[in-house]
C-alpha positions as CSV (number, residue, x, y, z in Angstrom):
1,X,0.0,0.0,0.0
2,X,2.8,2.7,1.0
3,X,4.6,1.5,-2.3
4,X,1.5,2.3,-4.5
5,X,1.0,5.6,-2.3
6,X,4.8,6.8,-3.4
7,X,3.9,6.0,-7.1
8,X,0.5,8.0,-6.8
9,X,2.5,11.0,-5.4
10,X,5.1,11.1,-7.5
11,X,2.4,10.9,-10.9
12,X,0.5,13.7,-9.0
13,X,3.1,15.7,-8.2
14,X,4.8,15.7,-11.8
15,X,1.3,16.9,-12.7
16,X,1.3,19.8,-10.3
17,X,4.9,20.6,-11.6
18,X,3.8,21.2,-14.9
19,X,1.7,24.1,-13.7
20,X,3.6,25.6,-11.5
21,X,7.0,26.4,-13.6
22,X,8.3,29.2,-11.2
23,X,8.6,26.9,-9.0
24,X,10.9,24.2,-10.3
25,X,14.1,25.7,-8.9
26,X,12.7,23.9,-5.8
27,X,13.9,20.2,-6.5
28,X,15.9,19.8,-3.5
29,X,12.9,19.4,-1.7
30,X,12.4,16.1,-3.4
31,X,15.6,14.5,-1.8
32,X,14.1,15.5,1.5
33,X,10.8,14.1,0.8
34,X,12.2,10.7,0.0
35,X,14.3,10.9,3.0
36,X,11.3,11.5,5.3
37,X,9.7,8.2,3.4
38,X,12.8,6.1,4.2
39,X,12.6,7.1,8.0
40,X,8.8,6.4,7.5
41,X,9.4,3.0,6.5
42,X,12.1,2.5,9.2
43,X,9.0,2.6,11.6
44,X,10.0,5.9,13.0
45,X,7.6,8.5,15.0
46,X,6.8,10.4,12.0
47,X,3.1,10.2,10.5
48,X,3.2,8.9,7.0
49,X,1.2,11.5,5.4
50,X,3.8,14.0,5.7
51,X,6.8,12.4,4.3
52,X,4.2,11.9,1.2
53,X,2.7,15.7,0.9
54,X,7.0,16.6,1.0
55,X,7.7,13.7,-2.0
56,X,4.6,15.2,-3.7
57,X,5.9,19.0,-4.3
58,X,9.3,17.8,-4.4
59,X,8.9,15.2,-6.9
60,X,6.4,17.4,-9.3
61,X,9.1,20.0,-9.5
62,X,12.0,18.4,-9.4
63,X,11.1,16.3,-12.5
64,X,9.3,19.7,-14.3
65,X,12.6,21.3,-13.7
66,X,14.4,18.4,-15.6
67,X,11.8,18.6,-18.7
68,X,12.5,21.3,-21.7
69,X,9.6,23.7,-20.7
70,X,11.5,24.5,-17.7
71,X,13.9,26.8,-19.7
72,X,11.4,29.5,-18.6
73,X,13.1,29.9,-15.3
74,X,17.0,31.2,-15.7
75,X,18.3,29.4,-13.3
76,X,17.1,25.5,-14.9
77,X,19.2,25.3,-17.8
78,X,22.5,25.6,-15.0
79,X,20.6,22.6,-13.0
80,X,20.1,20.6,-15.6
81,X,23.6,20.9,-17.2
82,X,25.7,19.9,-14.2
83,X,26.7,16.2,-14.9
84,X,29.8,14.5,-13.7
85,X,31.9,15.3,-10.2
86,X,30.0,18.2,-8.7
87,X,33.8,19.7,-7.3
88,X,34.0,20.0,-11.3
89,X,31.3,22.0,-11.5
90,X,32.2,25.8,-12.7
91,X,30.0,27.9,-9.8
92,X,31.0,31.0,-11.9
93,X,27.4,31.6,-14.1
94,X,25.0,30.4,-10.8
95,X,27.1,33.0,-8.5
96,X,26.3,35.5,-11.6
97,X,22.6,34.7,-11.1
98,X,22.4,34.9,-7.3
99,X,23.9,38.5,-7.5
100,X,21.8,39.7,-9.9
101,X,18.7,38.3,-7.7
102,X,20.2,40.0,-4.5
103,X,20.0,43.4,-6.3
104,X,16.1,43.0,-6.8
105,X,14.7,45.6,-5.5
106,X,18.0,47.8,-4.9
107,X,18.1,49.5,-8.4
108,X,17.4,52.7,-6.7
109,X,21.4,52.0,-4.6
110,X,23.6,50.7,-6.4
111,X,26.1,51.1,-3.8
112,X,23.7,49.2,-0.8
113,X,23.5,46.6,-3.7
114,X,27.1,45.8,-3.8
115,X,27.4,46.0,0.2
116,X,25.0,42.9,0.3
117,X,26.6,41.4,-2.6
118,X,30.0,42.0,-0.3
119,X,28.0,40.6,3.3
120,X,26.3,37.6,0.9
121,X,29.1,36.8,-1.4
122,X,32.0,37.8,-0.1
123,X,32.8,39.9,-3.6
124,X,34.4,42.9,-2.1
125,X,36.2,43.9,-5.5
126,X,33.0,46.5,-6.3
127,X,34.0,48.5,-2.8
128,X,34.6,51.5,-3.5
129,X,38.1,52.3,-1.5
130,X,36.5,55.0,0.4
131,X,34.3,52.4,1.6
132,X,36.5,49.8,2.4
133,X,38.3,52.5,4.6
134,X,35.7,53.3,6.7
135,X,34.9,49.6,7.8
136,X,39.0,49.0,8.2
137,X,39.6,52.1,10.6
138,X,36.1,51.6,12.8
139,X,37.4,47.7,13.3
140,X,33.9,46.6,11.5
141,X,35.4,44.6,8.6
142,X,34.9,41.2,9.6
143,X,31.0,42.0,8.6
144,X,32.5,41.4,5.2
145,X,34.6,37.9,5.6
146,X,32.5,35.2,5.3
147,X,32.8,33.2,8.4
148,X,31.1,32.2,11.7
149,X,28.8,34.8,11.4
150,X,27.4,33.9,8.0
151,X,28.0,30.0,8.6
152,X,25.4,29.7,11.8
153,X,22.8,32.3,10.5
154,X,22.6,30.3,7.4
155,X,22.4,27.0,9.3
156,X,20.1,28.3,11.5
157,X,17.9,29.1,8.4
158,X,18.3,25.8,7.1
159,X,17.6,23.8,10.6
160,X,14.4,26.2,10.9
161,X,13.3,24.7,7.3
162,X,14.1,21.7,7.8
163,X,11.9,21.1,11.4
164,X,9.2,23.3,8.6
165,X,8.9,20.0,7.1
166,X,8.6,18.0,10.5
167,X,12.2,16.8,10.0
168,X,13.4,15.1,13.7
169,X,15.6,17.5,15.4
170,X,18.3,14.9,15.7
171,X,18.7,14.8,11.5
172,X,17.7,18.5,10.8
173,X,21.2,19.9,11.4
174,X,22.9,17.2,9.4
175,X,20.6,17.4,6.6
176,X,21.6,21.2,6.5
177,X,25.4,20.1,6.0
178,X,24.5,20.1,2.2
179,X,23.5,22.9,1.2
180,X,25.2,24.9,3.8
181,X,28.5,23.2,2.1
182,X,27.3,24.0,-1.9
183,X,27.3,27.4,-0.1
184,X,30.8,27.5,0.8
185,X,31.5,25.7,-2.7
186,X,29.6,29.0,-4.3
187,X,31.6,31.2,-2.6
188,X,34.7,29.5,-3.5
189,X,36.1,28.3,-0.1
190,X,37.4,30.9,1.4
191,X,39.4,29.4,4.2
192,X,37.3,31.6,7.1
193,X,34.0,30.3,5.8
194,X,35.4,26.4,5.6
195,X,36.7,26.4,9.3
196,X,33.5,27.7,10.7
197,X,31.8,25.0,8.6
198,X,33.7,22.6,9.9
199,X,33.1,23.6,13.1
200,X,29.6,23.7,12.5
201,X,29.8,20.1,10.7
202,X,31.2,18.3,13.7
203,X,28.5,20.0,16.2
204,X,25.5,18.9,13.6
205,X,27.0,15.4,14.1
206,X,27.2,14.7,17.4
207,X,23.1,14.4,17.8
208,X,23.4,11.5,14.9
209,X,25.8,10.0,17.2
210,X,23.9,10.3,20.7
211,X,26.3,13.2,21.8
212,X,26.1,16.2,23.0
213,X,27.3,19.0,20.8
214,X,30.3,20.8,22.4
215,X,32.1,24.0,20.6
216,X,35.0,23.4,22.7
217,X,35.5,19.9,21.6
218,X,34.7,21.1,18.0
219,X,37.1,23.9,18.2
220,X,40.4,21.8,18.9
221,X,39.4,18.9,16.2
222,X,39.4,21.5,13.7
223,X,41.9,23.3,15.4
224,X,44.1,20.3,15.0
225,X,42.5,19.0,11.4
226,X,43.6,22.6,9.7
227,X,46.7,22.5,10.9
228,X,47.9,18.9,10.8
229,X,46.9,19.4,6.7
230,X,48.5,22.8,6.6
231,X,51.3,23.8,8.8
232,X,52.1,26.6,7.4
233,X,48.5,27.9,8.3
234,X,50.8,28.6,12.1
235,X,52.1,31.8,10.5
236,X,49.3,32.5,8.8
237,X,46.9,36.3,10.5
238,X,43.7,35.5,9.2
239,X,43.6,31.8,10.6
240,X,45.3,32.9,14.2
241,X,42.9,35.9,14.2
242,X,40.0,33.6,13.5
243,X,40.7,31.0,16.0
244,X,41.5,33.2,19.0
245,X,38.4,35.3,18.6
246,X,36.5,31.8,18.3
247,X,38.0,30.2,21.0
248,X,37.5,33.5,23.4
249,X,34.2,33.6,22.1
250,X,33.7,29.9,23.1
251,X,34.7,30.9,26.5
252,X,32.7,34.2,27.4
253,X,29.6,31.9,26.5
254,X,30.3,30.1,29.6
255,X,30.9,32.5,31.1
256,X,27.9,35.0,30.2
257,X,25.7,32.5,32.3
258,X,26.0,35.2,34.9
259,X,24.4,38.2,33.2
260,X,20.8,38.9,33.0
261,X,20.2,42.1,30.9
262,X,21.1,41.3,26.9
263,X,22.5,44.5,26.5
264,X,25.0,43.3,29.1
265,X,25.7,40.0,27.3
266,X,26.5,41.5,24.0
267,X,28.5,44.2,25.3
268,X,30.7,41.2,27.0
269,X,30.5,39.3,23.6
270,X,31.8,42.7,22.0
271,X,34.5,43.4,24.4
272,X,35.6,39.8,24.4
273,X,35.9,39.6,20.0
274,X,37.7,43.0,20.2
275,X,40.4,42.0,23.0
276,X,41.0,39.1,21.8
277,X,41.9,40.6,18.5
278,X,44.4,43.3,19.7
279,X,47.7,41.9,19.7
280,X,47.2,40.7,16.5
281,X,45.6,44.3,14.9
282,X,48.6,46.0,16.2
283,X,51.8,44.0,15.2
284,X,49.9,42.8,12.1
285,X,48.1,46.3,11.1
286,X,49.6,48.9,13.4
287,X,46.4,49.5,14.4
288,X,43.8,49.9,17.7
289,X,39.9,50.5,17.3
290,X,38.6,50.8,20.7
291,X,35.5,52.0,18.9
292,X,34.8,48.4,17.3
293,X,33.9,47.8,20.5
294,X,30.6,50.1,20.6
295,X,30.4,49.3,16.5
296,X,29.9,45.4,17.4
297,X,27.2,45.9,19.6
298,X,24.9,47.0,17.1
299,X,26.4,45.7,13.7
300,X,26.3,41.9,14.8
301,X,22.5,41.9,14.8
302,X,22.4,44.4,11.8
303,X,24.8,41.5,10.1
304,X,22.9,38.7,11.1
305,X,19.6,40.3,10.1
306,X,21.3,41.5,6.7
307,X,22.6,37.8,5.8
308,X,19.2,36.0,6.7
309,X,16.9,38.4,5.0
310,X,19.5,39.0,1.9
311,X,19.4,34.6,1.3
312,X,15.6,34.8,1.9
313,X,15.3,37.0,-0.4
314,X,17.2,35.3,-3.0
315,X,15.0,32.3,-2.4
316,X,11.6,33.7,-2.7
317,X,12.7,35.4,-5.7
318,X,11.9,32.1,-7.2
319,X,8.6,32.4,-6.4
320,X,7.9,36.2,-6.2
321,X,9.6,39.4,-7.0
322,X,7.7,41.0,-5.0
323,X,8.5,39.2,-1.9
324,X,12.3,39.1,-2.7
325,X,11.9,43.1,-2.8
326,X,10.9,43.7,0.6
327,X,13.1,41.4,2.0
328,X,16.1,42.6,-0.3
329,X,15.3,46.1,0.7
330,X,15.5,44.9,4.5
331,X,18.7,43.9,4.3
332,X,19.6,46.9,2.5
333,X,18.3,48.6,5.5
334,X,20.5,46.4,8.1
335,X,23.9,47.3,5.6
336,X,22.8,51.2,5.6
337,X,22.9,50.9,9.7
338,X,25.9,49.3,9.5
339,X,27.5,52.0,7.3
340,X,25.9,54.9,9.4
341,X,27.5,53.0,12.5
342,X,30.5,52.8,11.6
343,X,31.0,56.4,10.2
344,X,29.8,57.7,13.4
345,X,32.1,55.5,15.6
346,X,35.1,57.1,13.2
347,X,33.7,61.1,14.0
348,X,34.6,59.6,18.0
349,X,37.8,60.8,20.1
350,X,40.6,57.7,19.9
351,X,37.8,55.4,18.7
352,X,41.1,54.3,16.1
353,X,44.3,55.2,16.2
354,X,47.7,53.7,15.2
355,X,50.5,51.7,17.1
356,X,53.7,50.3,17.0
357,X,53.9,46.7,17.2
358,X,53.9,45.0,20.6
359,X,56.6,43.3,22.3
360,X,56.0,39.3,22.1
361,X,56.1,38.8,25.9
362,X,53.2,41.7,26.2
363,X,51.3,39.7,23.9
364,X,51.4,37.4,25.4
365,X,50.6,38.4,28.7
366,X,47.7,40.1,27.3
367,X,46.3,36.8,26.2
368,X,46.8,35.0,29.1
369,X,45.3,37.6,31.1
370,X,42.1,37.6,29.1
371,X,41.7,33.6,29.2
372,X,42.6,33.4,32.6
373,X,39.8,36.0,33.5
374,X,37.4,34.1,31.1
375,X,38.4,31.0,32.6
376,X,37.4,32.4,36.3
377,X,34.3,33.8,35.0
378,X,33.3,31.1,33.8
379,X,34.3,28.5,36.5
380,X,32.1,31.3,38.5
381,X,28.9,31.1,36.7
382,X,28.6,27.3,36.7
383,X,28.9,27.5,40.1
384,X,26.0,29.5,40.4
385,X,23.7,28.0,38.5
386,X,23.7,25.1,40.4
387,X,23.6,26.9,43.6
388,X,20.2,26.1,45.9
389,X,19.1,29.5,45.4
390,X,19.2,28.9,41.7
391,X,16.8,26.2,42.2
C-alpha cells in the first residue's frame, strides 16, 4: 500500500509541476521528501502522510525542472547541465545569477546593492576604496569575511526549514550540512568560511551520534585537522585571528551564564571579539579600534539580520519578486545601519588610532590575562547555576 501511495504522489506531483513552472528551482525538496519516506518505513515516529505531501511538491518540480519547458526559469538550464563530479562544476554563471537576484529591489542604490553582494558573497572587488576604509579604521570589517557569522545564521535558516517540514531535530542539522557546504563551494572556499563550517559540521554530528554538541571539543578537532593538513596555516593572521576570537568567544559563552540584561551580554560578547583581536591588529596592522567595540554591539544583529533576509530574499525570488523586494530592501536597511554606525564611531575621540607593534612577551601576557579571567568567570557562573538559590 505505502509503495503504491509513493507511485501515486510522484504521478500527482509531476502533474502539479507542470503548472507551477516558477517553482521548479525547488527540486531539492524532493531528496528530502524521500528521506522522510525512508525514515517512515524505518517505523520511525513520523506520520506517514507528511513524508508523502514533501515527496509530492518535491517530486512534481523536481522532474518539471528536468523537462524542456523549464527553460522558462534562468536558473534550470545551469541545474540541468551539471553532470559529472559536482567539485567539477564551474560555480561561476550560478554566482552570476544569485547576484543579480540580491540586487532585486535595490536598483534605486547601487552602492547598498554591492554592500550585500560583499556581506552575501563575499565579492568585495566592487567596494569603492572610500568604503573599504571606513569599515577597516572603525574595526567593522569582519561583517564582510564570510565566516562564523554567515555559517550559523545560514544554518540556522536551514535547521528552521528543515523542522518546517517536520524533520526530527536529531537529522535537521545534518541534513543542513549540504547545502550549507554548496554554499561554501559557491563562494569559492574561502578558508574563514570552511573552518567555521567545519566547526559547525562536527557540532550537527554529534546528535546523529547520541552526543552532546560541544564547541570546545569542535574547536580543537578543527583546530588540530587545519593544521595537521596545513602547517604553514601557524604563521598564517587571518587563521590565528580567526581561532582566537572563536575560542575566546567559546569561552565568554560560559561565562555570560551570569548576566541577565542582553545588553550586558552583547556588550561582553563585544568586548571579548575585540580583546581578543588586539595583539594581532597591532603588530599585524599597526592598528587599535577601541570604537569596534561600541560598533559590534549593534552591527552583529544588523549583520545577522542582513545575511538572513538577503538569502531569503534570494529564495523567494523564485517564487515572487515582490516578496524578494521587501526582503532585499530589509537587508539593505540592516547594511545602511551598519555603514551609518561605523561612520559615526570614526567622528569619536581615539575610537582608532595607530600603534607600534607589541613586544612578544606583552602579547602574550595580554592573552593569558584575558583567558585566565574568562576562565574564572566562567568556572564562576557554573557555580551559580547550580547553587540552591538557583533552584
Amino acid at each position: 500500500m505505502k509503495l503504491l501511495y509513493i507511485c501515486g504522489a510522484l504521478a500527482l506531483g509531476e502533474w502539479i509541476g507542470s503548472r507551477i513552472p516558477s517553482m521548479c528551482a525547488l527540486w531539492p525538496l524532493f531528496l528530502l521528501g524521500a528521506f522522510l519516506l525512508a525514515l517512515c518505513f524505518y517505523g520511525l515516529e513520523i506520520p506517514f502522510w507528511r513524508g508523502g505531501v514533501v515527496a509530492l511538491l518535491g517530486a512534481g518540480l523536481y522532474l518539471y525542472s528536468l523537462s524542456p519547458k523549464a527553460e522558462l526559469i534562468r536558473l534550470s538550464p545551469w541545474i540541468r547541465n551539471t553532470r559529472g563530479s559536482f567539485s567539477r562544476q564551474n560555480p561561476r554563471p550560478l554566482k552570476v545569477e544569485i547576484s543579480r537576484r540580491i540586487g532585486i529591489g535595490l536598483e534605486h542604490s547601487r552602492q547598498t546593492a554591492e554592500i550585500n553582494r560583499a556581506i552575501l558573497l563575499g565579492e568585495r572587488r566592487s567596494l569603492s576604496p572610500s568604503l573599504k576604509n571606513v569599515f577597516v579604521e572603525a574595526g567593522t570589517v569582519h561583517v564582510f569575511a564570510v565566516s562564523g557569522l554567515h555559517v550559523m545564521v545560514i544554518a540556522k535558516i536551514l535547521v528552521v526549514l528543515m523542522m518546517l517540514f517536520f524533520v526530527p531535530q536529531r537529522f535537521a542539522g545534518v541534513l543542513s550540512l549540504l547545502p550549507l557546504w554548496w554554499y561554501i563551494w559557491l563562494i569559492g572556499f574561502p578558508p574563514s568560511s570552511v573552518r567555521a563550517a567545519v566547526m559547525a559540521s562536527i557540532n550537527f554530528m554529534a546528535p546523529l551520534f547520541w552526543r552532546k554538541s560541544d564547541m570546545l571539543r569542535s574547536w580543537a578537532i578543527t583546530f588540530l585537522a587545519v593544521h595537521l593538513l596545513s602547517p604553514g596555516l601557524i604563521t598564517d593572521i587571518g587563521c590565528n585571528l580567526s581561532f582566537i576570537v572563536m575560542l575566546s568567544l567559546i569561552l565568554a559563552t560560559r561565562a555570560a551564564l551570569t548576566f541577565r540584561l542582553q545588553i550586558a551580554e552583547a556588550l561582553f560578547f563585544s568586548v571579548t571579539a575585540w580583546a581578543a583581536g588586539v595583539p594581532i591588529a597591532a603588530n599585524a596592522f599597526g592598528r587599535v579600534t577601541p570604537g569596534g567595540v561600541i560598533a559590534n554591539i549593534a552591527l552583529l544583529p544588523a549583520a545577522g539580520v542582513s545575511v538572513a533576509a538577503g538569502w531569503l530574499g534570494v529564495l523567494l525570488s523564485f517564487l515572487s519578486d515582490f516578496l524578494s523586494i521587501h526582503l532585499n530592501n530589509l537587508a539593505a536597511l540592516s547594511t545602511n545601519l551598519m555603514t551609518g554606525v561605523s561612520r559615526a564611531i570614526l567622528s569619536l575621540p581615539y575610537a582608532s588610532f595607530e600603534t607600534l607593534g607589541w613586544h612578544p612577551l606583552f602579547s602574550i601576557a595580554w592573552y593569558v590575562l584575558l583567558f585566565a579571567f574568562l576562565f574564572y568567570f566562567g568556572r564562576r557562573s557554573r557555580r551559580s547555576s547550580i547553587s540552591p538559590n538557583n533552584w
